[in-house]
C-alpha positions in Angstrom: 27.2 -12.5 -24.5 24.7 -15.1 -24.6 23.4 -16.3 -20.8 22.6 -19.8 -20.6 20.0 -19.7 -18.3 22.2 -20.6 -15.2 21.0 -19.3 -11.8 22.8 -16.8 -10.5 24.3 -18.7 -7.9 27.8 -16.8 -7.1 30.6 -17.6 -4.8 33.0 -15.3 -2.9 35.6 -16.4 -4.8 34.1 -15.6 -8.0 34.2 -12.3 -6.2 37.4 -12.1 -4.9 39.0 -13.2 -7.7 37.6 -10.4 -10.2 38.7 -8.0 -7.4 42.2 -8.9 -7.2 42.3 -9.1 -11.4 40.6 -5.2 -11.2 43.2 -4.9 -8.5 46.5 -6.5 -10.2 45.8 -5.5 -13.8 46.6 -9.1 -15.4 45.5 -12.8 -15.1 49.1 -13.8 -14.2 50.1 -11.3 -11.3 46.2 -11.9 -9.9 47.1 -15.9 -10.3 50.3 -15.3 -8.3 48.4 -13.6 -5.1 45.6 -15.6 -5.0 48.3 -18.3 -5.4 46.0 -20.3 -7.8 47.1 -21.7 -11.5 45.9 -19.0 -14.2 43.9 -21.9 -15.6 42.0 -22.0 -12.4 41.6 -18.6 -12.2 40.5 -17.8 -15.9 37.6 -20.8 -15.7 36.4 -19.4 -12.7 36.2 -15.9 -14.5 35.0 -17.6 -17.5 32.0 -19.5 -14.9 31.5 -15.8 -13.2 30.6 -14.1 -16.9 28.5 -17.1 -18.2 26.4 -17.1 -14.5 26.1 -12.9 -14.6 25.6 -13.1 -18.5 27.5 -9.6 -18.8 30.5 -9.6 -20.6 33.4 -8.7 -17.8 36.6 -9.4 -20.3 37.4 -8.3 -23.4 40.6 -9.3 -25.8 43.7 -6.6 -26.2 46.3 -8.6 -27.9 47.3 -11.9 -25.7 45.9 -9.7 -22.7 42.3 -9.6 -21.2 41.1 -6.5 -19.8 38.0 -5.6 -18.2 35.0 -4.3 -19.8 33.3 -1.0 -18.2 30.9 -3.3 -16.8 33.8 -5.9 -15.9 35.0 -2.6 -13.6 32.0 -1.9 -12.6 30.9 -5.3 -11.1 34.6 -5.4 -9.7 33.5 -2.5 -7.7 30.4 -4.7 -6.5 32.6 -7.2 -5.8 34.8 -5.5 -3.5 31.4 -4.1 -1.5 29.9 -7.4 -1.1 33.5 -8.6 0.1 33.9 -6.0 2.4 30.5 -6.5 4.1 31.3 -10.3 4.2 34.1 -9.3 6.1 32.1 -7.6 8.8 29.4 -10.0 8.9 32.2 -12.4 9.4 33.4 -10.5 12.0 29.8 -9.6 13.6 29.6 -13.3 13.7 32.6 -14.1 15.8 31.7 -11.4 17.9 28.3 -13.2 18.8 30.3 -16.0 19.3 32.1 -14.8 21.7 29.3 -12.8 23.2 30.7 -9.4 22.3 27.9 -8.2 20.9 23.8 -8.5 20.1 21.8 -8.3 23.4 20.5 -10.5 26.0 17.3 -10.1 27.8 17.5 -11.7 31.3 14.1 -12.3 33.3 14.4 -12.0 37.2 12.2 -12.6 40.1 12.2 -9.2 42.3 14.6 -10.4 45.0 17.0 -11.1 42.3 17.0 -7.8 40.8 17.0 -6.2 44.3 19.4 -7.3 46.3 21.2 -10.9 44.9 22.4 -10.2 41.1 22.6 -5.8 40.8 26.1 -6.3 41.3 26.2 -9.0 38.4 24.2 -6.9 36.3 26.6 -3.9 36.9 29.6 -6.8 36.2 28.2 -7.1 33.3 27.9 -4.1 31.5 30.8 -3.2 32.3 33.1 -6.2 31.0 30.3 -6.5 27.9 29.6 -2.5 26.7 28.5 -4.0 23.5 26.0 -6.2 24.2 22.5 -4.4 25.0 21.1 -5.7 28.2 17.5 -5.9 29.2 15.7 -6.5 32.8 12.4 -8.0 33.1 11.1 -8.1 36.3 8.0 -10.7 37.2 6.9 -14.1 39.2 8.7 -17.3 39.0 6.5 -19.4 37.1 5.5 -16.2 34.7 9.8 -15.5 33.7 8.8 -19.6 33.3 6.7 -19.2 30.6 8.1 -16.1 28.9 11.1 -18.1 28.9 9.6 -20.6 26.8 8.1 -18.4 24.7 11.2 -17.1 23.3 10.8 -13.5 25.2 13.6 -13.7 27.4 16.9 -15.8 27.2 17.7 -16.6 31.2 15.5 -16.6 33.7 16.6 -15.9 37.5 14.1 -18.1 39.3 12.7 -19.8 42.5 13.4 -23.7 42.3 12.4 -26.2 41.6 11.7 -26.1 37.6 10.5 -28.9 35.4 13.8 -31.6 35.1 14.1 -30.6 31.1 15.1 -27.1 32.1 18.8 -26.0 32.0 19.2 -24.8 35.6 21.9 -23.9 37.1 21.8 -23.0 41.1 22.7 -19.1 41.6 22.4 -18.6 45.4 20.1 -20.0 48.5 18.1 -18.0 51.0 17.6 -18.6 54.3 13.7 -17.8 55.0 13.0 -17.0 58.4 9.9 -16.1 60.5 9.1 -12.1 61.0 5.9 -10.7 63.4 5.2 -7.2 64.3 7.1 -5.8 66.8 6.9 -6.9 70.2 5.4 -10.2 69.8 7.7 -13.2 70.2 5.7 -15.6 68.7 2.7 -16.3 66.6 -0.7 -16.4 68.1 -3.1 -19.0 66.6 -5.3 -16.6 65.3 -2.7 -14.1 64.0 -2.8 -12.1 60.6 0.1 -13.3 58.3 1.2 -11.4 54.9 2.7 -13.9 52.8 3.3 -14.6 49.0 1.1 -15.0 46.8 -0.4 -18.8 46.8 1.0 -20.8 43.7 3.8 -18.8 43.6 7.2 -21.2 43.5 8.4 -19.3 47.7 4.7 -19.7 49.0 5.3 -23.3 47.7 8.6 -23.2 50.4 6.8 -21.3 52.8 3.9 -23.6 53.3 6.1 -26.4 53.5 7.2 -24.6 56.8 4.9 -23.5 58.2 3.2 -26.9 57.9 5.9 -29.0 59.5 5.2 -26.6 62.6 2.0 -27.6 62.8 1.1 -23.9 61.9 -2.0 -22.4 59.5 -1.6 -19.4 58.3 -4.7 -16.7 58.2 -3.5 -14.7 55.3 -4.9 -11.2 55.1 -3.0 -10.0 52.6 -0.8 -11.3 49.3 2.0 -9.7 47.7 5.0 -10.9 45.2 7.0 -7.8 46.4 9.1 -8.8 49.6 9.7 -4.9 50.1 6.1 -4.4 50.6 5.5 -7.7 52.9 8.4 -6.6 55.1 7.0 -3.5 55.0 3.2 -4.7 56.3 5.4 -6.7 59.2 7.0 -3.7 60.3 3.5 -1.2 60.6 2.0 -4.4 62.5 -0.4 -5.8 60.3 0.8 -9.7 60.7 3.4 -11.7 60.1 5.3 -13.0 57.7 8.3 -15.6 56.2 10.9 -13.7 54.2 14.0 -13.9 52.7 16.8 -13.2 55.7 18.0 -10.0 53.5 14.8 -8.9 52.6 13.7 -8.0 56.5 17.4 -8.0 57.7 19.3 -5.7 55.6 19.0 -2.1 55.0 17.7 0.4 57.9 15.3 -0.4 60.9 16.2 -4.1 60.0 13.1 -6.5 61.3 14.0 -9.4 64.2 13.7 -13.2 63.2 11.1 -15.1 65.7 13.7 -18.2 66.0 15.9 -20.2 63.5 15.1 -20.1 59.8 12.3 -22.0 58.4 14.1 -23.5 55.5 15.5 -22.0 52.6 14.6 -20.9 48.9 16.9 -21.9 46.0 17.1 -19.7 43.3 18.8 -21.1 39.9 19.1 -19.8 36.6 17.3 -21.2 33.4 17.8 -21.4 29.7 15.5 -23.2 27.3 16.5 -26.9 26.7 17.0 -26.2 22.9 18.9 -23.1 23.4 22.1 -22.9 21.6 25.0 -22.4 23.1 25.3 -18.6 24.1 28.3 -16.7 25.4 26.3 -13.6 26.4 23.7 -16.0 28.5 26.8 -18.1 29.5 29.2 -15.2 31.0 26.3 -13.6 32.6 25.2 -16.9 34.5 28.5 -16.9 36.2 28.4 -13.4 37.2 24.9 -14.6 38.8 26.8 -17.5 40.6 29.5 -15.7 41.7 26.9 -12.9 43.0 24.7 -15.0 44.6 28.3 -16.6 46.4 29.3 -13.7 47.6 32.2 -13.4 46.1 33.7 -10.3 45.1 35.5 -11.3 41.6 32.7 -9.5 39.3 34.7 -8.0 37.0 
């Protein structure tokens, strides 16, 4: 059969309509369940042959029947169909956030103590979809996040105004010394966060409207290891209220709280829309609420 030169630039329903004549055995019961004319049908066929440049039909009597190789790309047909099928329904899977994975980037309060029960939530009401933890800074989940390594970031705010941030929970912070002391001397040690970071930001703020300055001895992101150094005596420090107060040999707040940390969760401004990023956002809300509807 002579090919003229046409690109071969096929469409499913060239496809499916050389299954369901393989399938049917003529033209007219294939017409009939595709519920197209058997004019339509035999030009598409006729388009199909010219576009492969194989001869698919051959002439028995008034009837056409497929060639060998008419069979055998019938039998490609029905494999490219069948995969279409499943990438169709791969598709509205990642639609609806079924599937595919999300990587979520978390500050390490968040991972400790606010969102575990989301994350838990979460794998269990989406077993499909494989979800990743990254654990880091504010500002660094920041930049990961707009370098396409991670698709929601748990963060300290505030974040630049073209974010997509959406507020998760708010933490008291409160003042914490070594035990026994009431009060912070002018030259006492302090363990805080580390400067730059988005809390020493809060902190700062503080400490500043009480007319205090801090002598930091020590740095660290990790609030388990600053509540830690409060507790052994080496200074003092301003930490989340369930970082010092929760958990065994909880330490004593030095008066009311200091202010309070908001932590929110980001997408990229030219994110798509995501049902996996989407459905685990409001698990983080609900779990930064308090409330207990997680599953």
């Amino acid at each position: 059969m002579e090919n003229d030169s046409l690109p071969l630039n096929l469409h499913l329903h060239h496809l499916a309509y050389l299954r369901e004549v393989e399938r049917s055995g003529t033209f007219t019961a294939a017409a009939r369940r595709l519920h197209v004319s058997q004019s339509a049908l035999s030009q598409a066929l006729a388009d199909f042959e010219r576009r492969l440049g194989v001869a698919l039909f051959e002439r028995d009597g008034r009837r056409r029947v497929l060639t060998a190789a008419g069979r055998e790309a019938a039998r490609f047909a029905a494999e490219v169909l069948g995969r279409a099928t499943e990438l169709r329904a791969w598709a509205d899977a990642q639609r609806a956030g079924a599937s595919g994975s999300l990587v979520v980037g978390m500050i390490d309060a968040a991972s400790l103590y606010v969102l575990p029960s989301a994350v838990a939530a979460f794998r269990a009401t989406h077993p499909e979809v494989s979800l990743r933890v990254v654990v880091d800074g504010s500002q660094a989940l920041l930049d990961r996040l707009l370098r396409f390594e991670i698709d929601l970031a748990v963060v300290v705010a505030p974040v630049a105004p073209a974010l997509q941030a959406v507020e998760v929970a708010r933490e008291p912070l409160r003042l914490y010394g070594p035990p026994g002391i009431p009060t912070p001397a002018p030259d006492s040690e302090w363990v805080l966060y580390p400067s730059g970071s988005h809390t020493r930001a809060v902190i700062d703020a503080a400490l500043a409207a009480r007319r205090i300055t801090p002598r930091v001895i020590l740095e660290s992101s990790n609030p388990q290891v600053l509540r830690q150094l409060v507790a052994l005596g080496f200074g003092w420090s301003v930490l989340p209220e369930r970082v010092a107060e929760d958990g065994d040999a909880p330490l004593r707040p030095s008066g009311e709280a200091l202010g309070e940390r908001t932590l929110v969760g980001v997408r990229r401004p030219s994110a798509p829309p995501d049902a996996r990023a989407e459905a685990f956002l409001a698990l983080a809300v609900a779990a930064g609420a308090g409330r207990a509807d997680l599953g």
